[in-house]
C-alpha positions as CSV (number, residue, x, y, z in Angstrom):
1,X,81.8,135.7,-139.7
2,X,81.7,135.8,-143.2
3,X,79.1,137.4,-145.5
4,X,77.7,134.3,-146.8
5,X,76.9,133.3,-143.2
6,X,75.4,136.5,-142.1
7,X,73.2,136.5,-145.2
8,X,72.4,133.1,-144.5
9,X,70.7,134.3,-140.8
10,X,66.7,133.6,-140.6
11,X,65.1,136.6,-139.6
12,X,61.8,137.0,-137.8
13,X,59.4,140.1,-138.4
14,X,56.7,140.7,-136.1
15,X,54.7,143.4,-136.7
16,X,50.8,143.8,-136.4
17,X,50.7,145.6,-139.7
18,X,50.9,143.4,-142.9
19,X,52.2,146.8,-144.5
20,X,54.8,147.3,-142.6
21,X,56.0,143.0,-142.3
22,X,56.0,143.1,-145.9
23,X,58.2,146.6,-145.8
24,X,61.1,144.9,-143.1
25,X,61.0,141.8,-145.0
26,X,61.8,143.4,-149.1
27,X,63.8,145.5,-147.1
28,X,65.8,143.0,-145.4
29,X,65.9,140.6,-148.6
30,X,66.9,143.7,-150.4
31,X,70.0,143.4,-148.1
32,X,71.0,140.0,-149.6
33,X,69.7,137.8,-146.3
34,X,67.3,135.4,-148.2
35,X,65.5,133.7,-145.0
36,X,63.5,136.2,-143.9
37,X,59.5,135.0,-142.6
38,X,57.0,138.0,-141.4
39,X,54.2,137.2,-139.6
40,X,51.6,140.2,-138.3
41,X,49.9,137.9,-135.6
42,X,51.6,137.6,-132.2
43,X,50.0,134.9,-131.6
44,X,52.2,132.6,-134.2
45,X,55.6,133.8,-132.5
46,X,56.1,130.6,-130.5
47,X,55.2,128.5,-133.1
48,X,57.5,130.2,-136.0
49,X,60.6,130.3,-133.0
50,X,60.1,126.5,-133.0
51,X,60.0,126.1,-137.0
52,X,62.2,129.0,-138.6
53,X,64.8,129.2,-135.4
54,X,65.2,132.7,-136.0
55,X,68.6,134.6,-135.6
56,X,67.2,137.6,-135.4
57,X,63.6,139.1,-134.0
58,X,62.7,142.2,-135.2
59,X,59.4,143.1,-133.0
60,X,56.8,145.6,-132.6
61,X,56.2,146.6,-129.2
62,X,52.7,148.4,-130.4
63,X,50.3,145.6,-131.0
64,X,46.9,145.4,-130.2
65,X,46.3,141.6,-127.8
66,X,49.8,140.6,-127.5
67,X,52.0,143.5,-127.5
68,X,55.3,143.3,-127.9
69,X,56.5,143.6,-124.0
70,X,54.1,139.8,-124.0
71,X,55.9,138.6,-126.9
72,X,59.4,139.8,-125.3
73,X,58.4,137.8,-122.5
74,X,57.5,134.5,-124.2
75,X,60.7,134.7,-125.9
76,X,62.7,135.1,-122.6
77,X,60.8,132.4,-121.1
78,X,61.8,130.0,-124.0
79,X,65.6,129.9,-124.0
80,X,67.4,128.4,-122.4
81,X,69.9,130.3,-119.8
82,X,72.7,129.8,-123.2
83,X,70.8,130.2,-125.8
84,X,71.3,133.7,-127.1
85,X,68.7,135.3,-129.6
86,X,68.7,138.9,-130.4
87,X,65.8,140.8,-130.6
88,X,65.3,144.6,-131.9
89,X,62.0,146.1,-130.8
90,X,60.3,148.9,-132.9
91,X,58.1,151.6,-131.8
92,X,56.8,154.5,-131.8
93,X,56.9,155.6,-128.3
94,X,60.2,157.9,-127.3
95,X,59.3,157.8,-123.9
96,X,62.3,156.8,-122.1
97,X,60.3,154.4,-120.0
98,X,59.4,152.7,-122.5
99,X,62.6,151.9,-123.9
100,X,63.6,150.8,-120.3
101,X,60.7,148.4,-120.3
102,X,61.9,146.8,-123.5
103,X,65.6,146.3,-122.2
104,X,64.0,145.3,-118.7
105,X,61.9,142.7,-121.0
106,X,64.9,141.4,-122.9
107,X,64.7,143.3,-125.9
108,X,68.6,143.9,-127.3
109,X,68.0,146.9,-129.0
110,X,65.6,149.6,-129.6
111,X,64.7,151.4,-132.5
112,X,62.6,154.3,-132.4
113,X,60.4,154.5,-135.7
114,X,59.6,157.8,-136.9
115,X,57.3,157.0,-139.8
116,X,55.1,159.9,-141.5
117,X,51.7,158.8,-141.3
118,X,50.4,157.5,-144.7
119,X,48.7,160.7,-145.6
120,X,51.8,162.5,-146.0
121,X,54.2,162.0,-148.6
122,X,56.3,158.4,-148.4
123,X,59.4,159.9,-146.7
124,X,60.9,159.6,-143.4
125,X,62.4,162.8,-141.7
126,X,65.7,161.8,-139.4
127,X,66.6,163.9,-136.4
128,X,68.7,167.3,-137.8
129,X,66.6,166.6,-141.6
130,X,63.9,169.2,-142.1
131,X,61.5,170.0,-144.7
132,X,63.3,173.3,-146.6
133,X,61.6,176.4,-145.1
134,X,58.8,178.0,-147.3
135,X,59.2,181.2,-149.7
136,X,58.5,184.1,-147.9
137,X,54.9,185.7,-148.5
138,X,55.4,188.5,-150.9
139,X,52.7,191.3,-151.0
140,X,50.2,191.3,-153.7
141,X,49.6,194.7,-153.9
142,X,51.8,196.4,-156.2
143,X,54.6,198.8,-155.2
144,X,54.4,202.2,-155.0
């Protein structure tokens, strides 16, 4: 498949946090694909599967209502037995049960997101990164 064609895929971003649809989607665009849609209610999934016919599903499984696993499940129940559309789930849980669930659902891939909460500093730490160890304490008290 050629570049223009995959940049040409619509992409649909579900994620209950505005913050974090508007992240995936400049993220994405950034990326050259220019039909990317973000929605941060569940509840507009089926419709926007009818009207964008997305290529792509990028999902949160952690939503308060309709969480993800529900959404997963609406999806599956949609296609048809050869229609193929892949969706990556996000989440925070690590649990491998969880990531079973989300396979089990019909989820494609699953990526775990390790996002610092927002009141540390805007960086993301990647297994085998860590923060550089601190100066040792030196004694105030002057030497004898």
């Amino acid at each position: 498949m050629s570049e223009r064609a995959l940049t040409a895929a619509r992409i649909l971003v579900v994620d209950d946090e505005a913050s974090i649809v508007r992240l995936f989607v400049r993220v994405i665009r950034s990326g050259g694909y220019t039909h990317v849609c973000g929605t941060s209610d569940p509840t507009e999934v089926s419709t926007l599967l009818d009207s964008v016919a997305p290529d792509l599903v990028l999902l949160d499984l952690n939503m308060p209502g309709i969480d993800g696993f529900a959404v997963l499940a609406d999806i599956a129940g949609r296609l048809s037995q050869d229609t193929f559309l892949p969706v990556l789930t996000v989440s925070g849980m690590t649990d491998p049960e969880a990531k079973e669930r989300a396979f089990r659902a019909g989820a494609n891939d699953y990526l775990v997101n390790r996002w610092i909460p927002r009141a540390a500093p805007a960086c993301q730490l990647a297994p085998g990164n860590t923060l550089p160890e601190p100066a040792p304490a030196r004694d105030p008290r002057p030497a004898r």
